[in-house]
N, C-alpha and C positions, 0 to 999 in steps of 0.2 A: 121129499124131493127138494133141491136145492135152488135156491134162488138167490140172483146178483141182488146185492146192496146198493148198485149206484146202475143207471142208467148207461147203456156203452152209448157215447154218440158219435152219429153219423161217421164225423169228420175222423174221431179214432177208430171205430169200425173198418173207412176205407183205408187208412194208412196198414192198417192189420193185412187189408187183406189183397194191398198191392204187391206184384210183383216186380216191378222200376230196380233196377238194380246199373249202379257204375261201372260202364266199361272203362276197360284203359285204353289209351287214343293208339291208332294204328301211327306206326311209325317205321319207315322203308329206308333203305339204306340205298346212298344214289353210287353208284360205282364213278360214273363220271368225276363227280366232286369230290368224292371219300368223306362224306357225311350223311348224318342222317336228318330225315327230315317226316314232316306230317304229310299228309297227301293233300293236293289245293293249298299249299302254303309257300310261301317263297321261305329258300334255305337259308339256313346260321351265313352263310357263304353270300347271300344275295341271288343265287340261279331260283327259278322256275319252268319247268319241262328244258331240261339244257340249254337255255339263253339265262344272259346275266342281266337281271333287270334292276337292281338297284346295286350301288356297291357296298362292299361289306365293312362293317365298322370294324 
């Protein structure tokens, strides 16, 4: 029967046996503005939920 040579630890153990994986950000297209934007985020344009809250550079 076979036996490990070194000790797995802890800490590599839980990385092994996490499943944490990177989504990619949701991103919605506002028709108003004809841009896109993140959701809870003020637009490239300056709008948030269709009011202009800051102006746009």
């Amino acid at each position: 029967m076979a036996v490990p040579a070194r000790h797995t630890s802890s800490a590599k153990k839980n990385r092994r046996r996490t499943h944490y994986k990177l989504t990619a950000p949701t991103v919605t297209f506002n028709e108003a503005t004809g841009d896109y934007s993140r959701s809870h985020r003020v637009s490239l344009k300056g709008y948030y939920k269709g009011r202009q809250v800051r102006d746009a550079k």
